[in-house]
C-alpha positions as CSV (number, residue, x, y, z in Angstrom):
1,X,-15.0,-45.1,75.4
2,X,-12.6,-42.5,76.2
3,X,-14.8,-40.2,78.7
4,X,-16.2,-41.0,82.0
5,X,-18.9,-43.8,81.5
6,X,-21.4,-42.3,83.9
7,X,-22.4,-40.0,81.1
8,X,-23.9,-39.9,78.3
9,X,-23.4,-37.2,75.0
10,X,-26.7,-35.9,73.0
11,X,-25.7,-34.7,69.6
12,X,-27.9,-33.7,67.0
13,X,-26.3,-32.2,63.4
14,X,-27.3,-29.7,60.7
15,X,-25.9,-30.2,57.6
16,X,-25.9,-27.7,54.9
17,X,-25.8,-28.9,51.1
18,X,-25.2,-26.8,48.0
19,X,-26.9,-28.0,44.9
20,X,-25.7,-28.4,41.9
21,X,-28.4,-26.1,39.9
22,X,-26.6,-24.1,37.2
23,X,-28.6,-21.0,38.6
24,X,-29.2,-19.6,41.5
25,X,-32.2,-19.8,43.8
26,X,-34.4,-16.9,43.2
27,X,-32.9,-15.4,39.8
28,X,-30.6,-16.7,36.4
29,X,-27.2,-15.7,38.0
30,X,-24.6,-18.4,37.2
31,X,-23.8,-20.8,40.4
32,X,-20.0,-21.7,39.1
33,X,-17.6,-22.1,41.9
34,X,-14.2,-19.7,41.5
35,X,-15.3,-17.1,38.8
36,X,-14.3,-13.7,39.4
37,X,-14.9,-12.0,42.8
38,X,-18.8,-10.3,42.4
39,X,-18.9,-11.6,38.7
40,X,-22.4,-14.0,39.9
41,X,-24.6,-11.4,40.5
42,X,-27.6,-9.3,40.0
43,X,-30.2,-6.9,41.3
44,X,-31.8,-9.6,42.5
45,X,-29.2,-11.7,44.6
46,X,-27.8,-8.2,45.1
47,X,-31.3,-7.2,46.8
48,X,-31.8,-3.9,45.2
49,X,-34.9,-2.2,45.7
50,X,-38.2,-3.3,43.8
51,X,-37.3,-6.7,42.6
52,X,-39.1,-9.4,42.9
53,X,-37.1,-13.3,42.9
54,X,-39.0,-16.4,41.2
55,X,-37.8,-19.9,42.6
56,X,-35.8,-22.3,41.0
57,X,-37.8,-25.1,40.2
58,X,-34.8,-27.6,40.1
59,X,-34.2,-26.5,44.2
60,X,-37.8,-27.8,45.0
61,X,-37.1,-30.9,42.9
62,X,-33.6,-31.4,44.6
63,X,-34.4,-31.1,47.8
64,X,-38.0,-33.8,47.2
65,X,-35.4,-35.9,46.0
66,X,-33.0,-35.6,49.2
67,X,-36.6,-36.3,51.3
68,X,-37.9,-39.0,49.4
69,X,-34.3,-40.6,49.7
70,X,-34.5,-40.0,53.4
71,X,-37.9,-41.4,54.5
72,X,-39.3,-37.7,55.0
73,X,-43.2,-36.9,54.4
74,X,-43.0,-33.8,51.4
75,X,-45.4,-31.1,52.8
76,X,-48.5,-30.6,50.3
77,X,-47.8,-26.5,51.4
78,X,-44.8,-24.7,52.6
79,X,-43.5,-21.5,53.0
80,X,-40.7,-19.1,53.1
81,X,-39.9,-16.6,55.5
82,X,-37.0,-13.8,56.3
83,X,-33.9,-14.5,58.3
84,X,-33.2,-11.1,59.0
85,X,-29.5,-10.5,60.7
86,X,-27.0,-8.2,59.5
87,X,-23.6,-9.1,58.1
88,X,-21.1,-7.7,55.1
89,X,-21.7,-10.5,53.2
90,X,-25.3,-10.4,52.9
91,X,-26.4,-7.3,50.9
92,X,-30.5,-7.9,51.6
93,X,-30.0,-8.0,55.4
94,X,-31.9,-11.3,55.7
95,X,-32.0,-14.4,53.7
96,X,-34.8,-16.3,52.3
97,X,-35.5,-19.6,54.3
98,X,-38.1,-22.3,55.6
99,X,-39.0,-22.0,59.3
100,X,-42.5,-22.7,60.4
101,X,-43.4,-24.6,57.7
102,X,-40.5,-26.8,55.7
103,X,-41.2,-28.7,52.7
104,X,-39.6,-32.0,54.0
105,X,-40.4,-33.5,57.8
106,X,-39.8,-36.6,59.8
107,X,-37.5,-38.6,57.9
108,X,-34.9,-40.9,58.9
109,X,-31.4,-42.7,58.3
110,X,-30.0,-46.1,59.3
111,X,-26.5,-46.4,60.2
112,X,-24.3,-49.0,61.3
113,X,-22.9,-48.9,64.4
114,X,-18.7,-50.7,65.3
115,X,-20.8,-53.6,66.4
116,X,-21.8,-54.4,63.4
117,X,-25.6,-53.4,64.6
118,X,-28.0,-50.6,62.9
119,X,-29.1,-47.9,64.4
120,X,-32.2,-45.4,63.3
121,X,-31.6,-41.7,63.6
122,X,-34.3,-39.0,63.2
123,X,-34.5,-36.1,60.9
124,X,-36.6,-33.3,61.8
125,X,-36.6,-31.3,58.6
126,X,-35.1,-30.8,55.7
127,X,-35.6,-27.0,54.2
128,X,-34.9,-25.0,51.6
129,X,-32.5,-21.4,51.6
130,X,-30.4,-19.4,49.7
131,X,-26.7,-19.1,50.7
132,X,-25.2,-16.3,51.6
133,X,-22.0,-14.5,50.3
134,X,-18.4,-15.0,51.2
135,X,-16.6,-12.7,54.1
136,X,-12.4,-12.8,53.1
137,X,-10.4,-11.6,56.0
138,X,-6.6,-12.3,54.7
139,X,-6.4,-10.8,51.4
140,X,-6.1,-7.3,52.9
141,X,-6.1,-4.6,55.2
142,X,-9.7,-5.1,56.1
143,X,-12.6,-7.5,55.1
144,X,-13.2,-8.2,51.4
145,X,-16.2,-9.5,50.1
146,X,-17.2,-11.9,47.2
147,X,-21.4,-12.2,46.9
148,X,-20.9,-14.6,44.1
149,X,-22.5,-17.0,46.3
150,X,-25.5,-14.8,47.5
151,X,-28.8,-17.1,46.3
152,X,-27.3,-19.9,45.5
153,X,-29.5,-22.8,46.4
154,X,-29.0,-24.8,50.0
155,X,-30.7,-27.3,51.8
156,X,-30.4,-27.9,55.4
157,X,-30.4,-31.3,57.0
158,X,-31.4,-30.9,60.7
159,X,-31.3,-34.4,62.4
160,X,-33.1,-35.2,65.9
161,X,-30.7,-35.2,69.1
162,X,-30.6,-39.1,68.7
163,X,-27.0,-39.3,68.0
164,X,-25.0,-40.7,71.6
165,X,-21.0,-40.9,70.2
166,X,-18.6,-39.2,67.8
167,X,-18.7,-42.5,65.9
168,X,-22.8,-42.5,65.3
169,X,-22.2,-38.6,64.0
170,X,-19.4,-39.7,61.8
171,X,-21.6,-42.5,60.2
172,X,-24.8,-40.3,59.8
173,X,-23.2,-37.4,58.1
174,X,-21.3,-39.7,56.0
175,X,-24.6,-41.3,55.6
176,X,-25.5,-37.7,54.5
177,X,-22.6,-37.0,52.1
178,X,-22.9,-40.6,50.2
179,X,-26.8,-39.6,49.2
180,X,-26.9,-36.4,48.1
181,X,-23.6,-37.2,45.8
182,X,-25.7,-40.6,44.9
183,X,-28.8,-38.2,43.7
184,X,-26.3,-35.9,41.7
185,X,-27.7,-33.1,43.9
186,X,-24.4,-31.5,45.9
187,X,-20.7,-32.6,45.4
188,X,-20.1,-33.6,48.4
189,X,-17.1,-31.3,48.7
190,X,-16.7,-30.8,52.7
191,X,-13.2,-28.7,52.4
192,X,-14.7,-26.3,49.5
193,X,-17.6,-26.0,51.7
194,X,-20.2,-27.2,49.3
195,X,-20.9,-29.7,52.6
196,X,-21.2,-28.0,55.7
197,X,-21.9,-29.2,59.2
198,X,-22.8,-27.5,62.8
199,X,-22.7,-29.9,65.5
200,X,-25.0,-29.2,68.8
201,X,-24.1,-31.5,71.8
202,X,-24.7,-31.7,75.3
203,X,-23.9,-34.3,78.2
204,X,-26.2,-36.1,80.7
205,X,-25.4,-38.3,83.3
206,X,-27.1,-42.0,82.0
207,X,-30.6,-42.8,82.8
208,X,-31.4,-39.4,83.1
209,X,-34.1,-37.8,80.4
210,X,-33.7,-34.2,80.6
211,X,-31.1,-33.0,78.3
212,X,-28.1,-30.9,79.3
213,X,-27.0,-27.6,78.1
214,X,-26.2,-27.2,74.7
215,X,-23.6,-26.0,73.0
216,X,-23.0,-25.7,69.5
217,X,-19.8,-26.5,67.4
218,X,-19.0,-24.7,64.5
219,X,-16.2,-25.2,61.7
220,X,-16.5,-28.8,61.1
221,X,-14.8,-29.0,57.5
222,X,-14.1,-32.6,57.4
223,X,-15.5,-36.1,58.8
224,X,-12.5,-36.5,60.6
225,X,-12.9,-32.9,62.6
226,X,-16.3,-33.5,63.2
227,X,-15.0,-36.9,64.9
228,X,-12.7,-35.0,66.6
229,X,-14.5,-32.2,67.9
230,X,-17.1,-34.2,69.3
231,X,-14.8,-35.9,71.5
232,X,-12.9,-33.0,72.8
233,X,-16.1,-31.2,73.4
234,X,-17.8,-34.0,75.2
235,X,-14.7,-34.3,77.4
236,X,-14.7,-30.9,78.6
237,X,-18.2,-30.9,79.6
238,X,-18.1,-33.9,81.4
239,X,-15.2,-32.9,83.3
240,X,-17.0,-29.3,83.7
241,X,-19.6,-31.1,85.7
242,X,-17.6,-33.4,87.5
243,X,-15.6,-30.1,89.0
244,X,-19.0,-29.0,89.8
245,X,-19.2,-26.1,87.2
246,X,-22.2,-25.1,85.6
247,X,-21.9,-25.5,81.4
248,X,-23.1,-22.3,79.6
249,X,-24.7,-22.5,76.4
250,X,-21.7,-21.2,73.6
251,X,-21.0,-21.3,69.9
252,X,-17.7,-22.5,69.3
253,X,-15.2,-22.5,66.7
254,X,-13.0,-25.8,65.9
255,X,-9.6,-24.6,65.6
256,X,-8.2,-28.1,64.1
257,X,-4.4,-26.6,64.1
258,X,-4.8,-26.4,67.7
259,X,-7.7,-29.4,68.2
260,X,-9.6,-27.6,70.4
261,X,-13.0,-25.7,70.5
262,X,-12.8,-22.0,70.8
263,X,-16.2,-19.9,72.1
264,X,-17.4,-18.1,69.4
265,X,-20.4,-16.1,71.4
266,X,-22.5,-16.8,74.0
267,X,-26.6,-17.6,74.3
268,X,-27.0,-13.6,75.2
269,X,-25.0,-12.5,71.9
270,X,-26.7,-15.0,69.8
271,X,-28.9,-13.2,67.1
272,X,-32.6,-12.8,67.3
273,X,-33.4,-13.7,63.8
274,X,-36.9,-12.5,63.5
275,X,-38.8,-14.8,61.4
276,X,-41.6,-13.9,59.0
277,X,-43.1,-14.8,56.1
278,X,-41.5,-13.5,52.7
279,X,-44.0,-11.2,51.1
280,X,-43.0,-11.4,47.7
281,X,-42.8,-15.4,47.2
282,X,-46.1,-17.6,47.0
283,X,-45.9,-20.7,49.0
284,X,-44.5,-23.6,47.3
285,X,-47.5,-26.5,46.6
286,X,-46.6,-29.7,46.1
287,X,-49.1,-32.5,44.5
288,X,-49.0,-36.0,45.0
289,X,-48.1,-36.4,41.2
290,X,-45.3,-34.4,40.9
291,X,-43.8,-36.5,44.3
292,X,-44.2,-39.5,42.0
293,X,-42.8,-37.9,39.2
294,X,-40.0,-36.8,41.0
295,X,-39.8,-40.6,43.0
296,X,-39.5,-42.2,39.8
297,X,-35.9,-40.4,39.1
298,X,-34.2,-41.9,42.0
299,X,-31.5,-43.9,41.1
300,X,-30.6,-46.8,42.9
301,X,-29.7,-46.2,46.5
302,X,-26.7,-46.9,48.4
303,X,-27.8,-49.7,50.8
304,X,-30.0,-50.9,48.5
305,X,-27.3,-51.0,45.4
306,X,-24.9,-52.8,48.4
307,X,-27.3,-55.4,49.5
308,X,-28.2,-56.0,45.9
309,X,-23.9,-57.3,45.3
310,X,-24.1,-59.1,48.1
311,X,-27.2,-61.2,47.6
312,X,-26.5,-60.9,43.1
313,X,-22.9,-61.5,43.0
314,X,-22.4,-63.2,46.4
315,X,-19.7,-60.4,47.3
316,X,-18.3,-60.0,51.0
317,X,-20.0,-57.5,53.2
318,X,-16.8,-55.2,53.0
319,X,-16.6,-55.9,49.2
320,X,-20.2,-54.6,48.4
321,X,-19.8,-51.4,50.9
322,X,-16.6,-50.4,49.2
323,X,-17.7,-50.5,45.9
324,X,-20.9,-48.9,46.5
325,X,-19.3,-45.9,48.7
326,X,-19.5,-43.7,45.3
327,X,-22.1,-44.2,43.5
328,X,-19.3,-43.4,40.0
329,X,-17.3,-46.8,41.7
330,X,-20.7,-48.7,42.0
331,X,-21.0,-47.7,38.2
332,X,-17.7,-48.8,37.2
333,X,-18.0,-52.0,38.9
334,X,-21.1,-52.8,37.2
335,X,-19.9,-51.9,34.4
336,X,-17.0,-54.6,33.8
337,X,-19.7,-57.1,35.5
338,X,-22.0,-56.7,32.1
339,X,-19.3,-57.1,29.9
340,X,-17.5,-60.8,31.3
341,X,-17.9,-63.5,29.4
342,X,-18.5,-65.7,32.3
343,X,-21.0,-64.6,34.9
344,X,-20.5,-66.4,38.3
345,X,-18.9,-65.9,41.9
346,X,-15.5,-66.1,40.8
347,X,-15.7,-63.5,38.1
348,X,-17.5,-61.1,40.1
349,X,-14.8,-61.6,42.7
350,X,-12.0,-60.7,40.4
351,X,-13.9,-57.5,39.3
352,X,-14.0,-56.3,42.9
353,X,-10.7,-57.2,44.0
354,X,-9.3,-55.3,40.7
355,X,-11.9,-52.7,41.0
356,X,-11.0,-52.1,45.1
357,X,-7.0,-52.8,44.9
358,X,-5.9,-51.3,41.1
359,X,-8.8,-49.0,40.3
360,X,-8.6,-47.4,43.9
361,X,-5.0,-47.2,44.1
362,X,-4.7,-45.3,40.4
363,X,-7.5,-43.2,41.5
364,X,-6.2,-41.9,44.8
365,X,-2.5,-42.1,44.1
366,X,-3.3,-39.7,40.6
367,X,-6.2,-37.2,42.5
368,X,-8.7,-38.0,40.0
369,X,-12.3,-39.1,40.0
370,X,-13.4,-42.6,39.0
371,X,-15.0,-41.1,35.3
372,X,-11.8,-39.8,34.7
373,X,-9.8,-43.3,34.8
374,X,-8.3,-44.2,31.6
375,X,-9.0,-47.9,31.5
376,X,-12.4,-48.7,30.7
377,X,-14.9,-51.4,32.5
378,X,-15.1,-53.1,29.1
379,X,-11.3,-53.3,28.8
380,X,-10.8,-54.6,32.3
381,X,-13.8,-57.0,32.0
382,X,-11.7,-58.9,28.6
383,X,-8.4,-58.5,31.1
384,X,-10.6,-60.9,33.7
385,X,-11.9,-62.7,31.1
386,X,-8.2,-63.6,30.0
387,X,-7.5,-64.7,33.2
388,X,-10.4,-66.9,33.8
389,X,-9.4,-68.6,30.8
390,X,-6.1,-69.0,31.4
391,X,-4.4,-66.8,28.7
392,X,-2.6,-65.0,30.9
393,X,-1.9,-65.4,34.8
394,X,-2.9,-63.1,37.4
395,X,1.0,-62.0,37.4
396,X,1.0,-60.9,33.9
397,X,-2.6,-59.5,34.5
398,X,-0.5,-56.2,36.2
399,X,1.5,-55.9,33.8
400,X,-1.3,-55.6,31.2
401,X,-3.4,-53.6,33.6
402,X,-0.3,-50.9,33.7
403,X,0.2,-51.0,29.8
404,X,-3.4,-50.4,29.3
405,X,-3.5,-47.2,31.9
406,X,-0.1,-45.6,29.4
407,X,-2.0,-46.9,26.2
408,X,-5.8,-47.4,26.4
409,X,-5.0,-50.2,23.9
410,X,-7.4,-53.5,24.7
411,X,-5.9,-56.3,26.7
412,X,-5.7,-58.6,23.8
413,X,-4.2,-56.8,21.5
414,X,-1.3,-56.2,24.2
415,X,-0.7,-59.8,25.0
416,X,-0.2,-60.5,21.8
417,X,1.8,-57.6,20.2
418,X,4.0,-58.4,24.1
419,X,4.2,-61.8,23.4
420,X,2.3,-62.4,26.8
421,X,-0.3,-65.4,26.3
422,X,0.1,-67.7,29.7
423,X,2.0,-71.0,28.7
424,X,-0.6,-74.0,29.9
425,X,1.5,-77.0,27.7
426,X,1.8,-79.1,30.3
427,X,5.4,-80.8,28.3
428,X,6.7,-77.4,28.1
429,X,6.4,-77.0,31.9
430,X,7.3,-80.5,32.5
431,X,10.1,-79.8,30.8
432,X,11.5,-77.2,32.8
433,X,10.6,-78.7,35.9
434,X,12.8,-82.1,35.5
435,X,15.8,-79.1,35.1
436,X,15.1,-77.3,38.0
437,X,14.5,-80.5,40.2
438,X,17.7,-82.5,38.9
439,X,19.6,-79.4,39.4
440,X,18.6,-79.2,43.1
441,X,18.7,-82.2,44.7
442,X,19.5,-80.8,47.5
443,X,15.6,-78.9,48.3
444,X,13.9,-81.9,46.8
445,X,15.7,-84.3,49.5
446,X,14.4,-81.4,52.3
447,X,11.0,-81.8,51.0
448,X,10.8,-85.1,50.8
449,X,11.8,-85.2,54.4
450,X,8.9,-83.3,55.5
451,X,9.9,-79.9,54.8
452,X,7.1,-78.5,52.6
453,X,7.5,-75.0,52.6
454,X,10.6,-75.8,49.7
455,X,7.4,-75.9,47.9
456,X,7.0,-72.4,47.3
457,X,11.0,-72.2,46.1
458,X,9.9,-74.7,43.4
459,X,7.5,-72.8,42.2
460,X,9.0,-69.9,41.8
461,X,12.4,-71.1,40.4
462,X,9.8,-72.5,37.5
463,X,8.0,-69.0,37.0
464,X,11.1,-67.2,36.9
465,X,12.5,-69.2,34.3
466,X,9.4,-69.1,32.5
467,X,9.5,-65.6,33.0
468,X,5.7,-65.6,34.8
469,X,4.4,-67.0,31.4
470,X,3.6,-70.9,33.2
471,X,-0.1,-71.1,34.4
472,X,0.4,-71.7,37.7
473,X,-2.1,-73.9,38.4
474,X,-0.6,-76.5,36.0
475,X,2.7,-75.4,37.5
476,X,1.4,-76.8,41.1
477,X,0.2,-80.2,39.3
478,X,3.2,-80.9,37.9
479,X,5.2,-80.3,40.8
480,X,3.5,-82.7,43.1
481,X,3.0,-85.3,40.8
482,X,7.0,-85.1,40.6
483,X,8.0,-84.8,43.8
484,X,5.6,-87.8,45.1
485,X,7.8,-89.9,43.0
């Protein structure tokens, strides 16, 4: 632990997601990301006088989803209210939000902690609100702004204070991240913003129950800064106390550049945001039947999907939580499982090793997305399947697996246009191997004397004359049987 161990942190986060509707909130304005500057817009997310906005009924359904998928009771009646403040980038002067009355409360997540144990962490609420619009400072002389992104649809995640480490924040927002990208509700995209996260946290010495003064970190574009900010923050507070200084109550900025937090404004300079209820939208009723409607289009969840591989296809623990990170990989993976002509635990081994190790390392290496890689599951499943029965060895496996990324052509029809079928003709080998061995009497002598790592240079003077083609396993047979002579 690297503070003093006397104390304790209390963190709680809210995380803002923007959903993927193709409109916005309260009106038919377009929600794409990067179109022209104040293209998106209308009287409506403009907030001109006299018009009146009508909800988006795919925000309620998102947002159910994100509940359901988090253990939350979905209100039967909730409401909207005002968040009146005043900023360039909001036109109305307030935005339309949930305060007294959200539509999604006291949920929960599991996460795992280093120890390998799991750990329950409360949500409060879940609630719907529009985004506001975009403030640019370095573009010119003085602030530009862009409301393309005034009304497009939010939800905001606000956990309980049960969070006590960096780490547990880390795993609950990432927690966070992996389900609303597995319900196809928000992209998950931290650095474009479409993921946001405020971090409150406060220190205690242990044992106590009263919580400390809060402070709230703001800026927190990436797991990694969230991580980070955490831990500086709940370093200077603990050593704050410790010189006897009182800790005031702050937004701050993390400046990742410098990896520190920077105040932002204090408790007396915070807004007063004046809450009330929005006069021109009816509240938001929600039956028992359309919850079940709505239940009945969750997919499979994350830690469900992963305990599922480990308990279907016998995977490793770190196999299964790997290929069920994205729920696109989890799809892949299952994909070349359906298609192999033998179903068992070593087949569904060799789909997750090439699935983790070549899949993943074309992925990140090219910047792409897993629905974007050119080999398809049912092409990689007849790969594995030509290994399993010996038509080609794992070695030769790469160099099909790089063929079929330039060509897309099936892994047949490129071992045999290459001339690559595995050579299993246990003469042919046996052949080879009398060369090799009368040709160094010298190693076998060595091994015969105990030295069995000359082994391996056996083995490999046969594959390189074979030119990788010999099934090793025959390869090995042959060997011994020889050298026991």
């Amino acid at each position: 632990m690297p503070w003093n161990e006397k104390y304790e942190p209390v963190i709680g986060l809210e995380v803002h997601a923007q959903l993927l509707t193709k409109s916005k909130t309260f009106c038919g304005c377009s929600t794409k990301f990067g179109n022209e500057p104040n293209s998106n817009v209308c009287p409506i997310c403009l907030g001109m006088p006299g018009v009146l906005p009508v909800m988006n009924k795919n925000h309620v359904e998102y947002i159910m989803k994100m509940g359901l998928a988090t253990n939350c009771t979905i209100a039967p009646k909730s409401i909207f209210e005002r968040k009146n403040y005043f900023y360039p980038d909001l036109p109305k002067g307030y935005q339309i939000s949930q305060y007294e009355e959200p539509i999604c409360i006291n949920g929960w997540l599991d996460v795992e902690l280093k120890d390998g144990s799991t750990k329950r962490l409360g949500i409060t609420r879940i609630h719907m609100e529009e985004d506001a619009g975009k403030s640019i400072h370095d573009q010119d002389v003085d602030t530009l702004v862009d409301v393309n992104r005034c009304g497009v649809p939010l939800i905001e995640i606000v956990s309980e204070p049960d969070m006590r480490s960096p780490h547990e924040a880390y795993q609950y927002l990432y927690k966070i991240r992996q389900l609303v990208t597995y319900l196809g509700i928000c992209d998950g995209n931290m650095e474009e913003g479409s993921l946001r996260c405020d971090a409150n946290v406060s220190v205690r010495k242990k044992g106590e129950t009263k919580l400390g003064t809060k402070r709230e970190v703001k800026n927190l574009n990436s797991f990694r800064f969230v991580e980070k900010a955490l831990e500086y923050e709940i370093e200077k507070q603990i050593e704050a106390l410790e010189n006897g200084e009182t800790i005031v109550q702050q937004t701050l900025l993390w400046d990742s550049g410098k990896g520190i937090c920077i105040p932002m404004r204090s408790k007396e300079e915070a807004h007063d945001y004046r809450y009330f209820p929005d006069p021109d939208l009816v509240p938001v009723l929600v039956g028992q039947e359309w919850v079940n409607s709505v239940k009945a289009t969750l997919p499979e969840l994350p830690t469900v999907r992963r305990d599922r591989y480990i308990s279907e296809f016998k995977l490793p623990k770190y196999d299964a939580d790997i290929l069920t990170a994205e729920r696109e990989l989890a799809n892949y993976f299952e994909g070349i499982v359906t298609c192999l002509s033998k179903k068992n635990e070593e087949t569904y081994k060799l789909a997750s090793n090439w699935t983790m190790v070549d899949v993943l390392r074309v992925v990140n290496d090219q910047h792409i997305s897993v629905s974007d890689f050119p080999v398809s599951p049912k092409n990689l499943s007849e790969m594995i399947d030509l290994i399993v029965d010996g038509t080609i060895s794992g070695k030769i496996a790469k160099d099909v697996f790089e063929e079929m990324l330039k060509t897309q052509d099936s892994p047949k029809s490129i071992v045999e246009k290459k001339g690559l079928m595995q050579v299993s003709d246990e003469s042919a080998i046996e052949k080879v191997i009398d060369e090799i061995l009368a040709s160094n009497q010298g190693q076998v002598e060595q091994y015969k004397s105990g030295k069995q790592q000359v082994f391996g240079f056996f083995v490999g003077a046969t594959m390189k004359t074979m030119k990788g083609k010999a099934n090793p396993k025959v390869v090995n047979e042959v060997l011994k049987r020889k050298l026991s002579l």
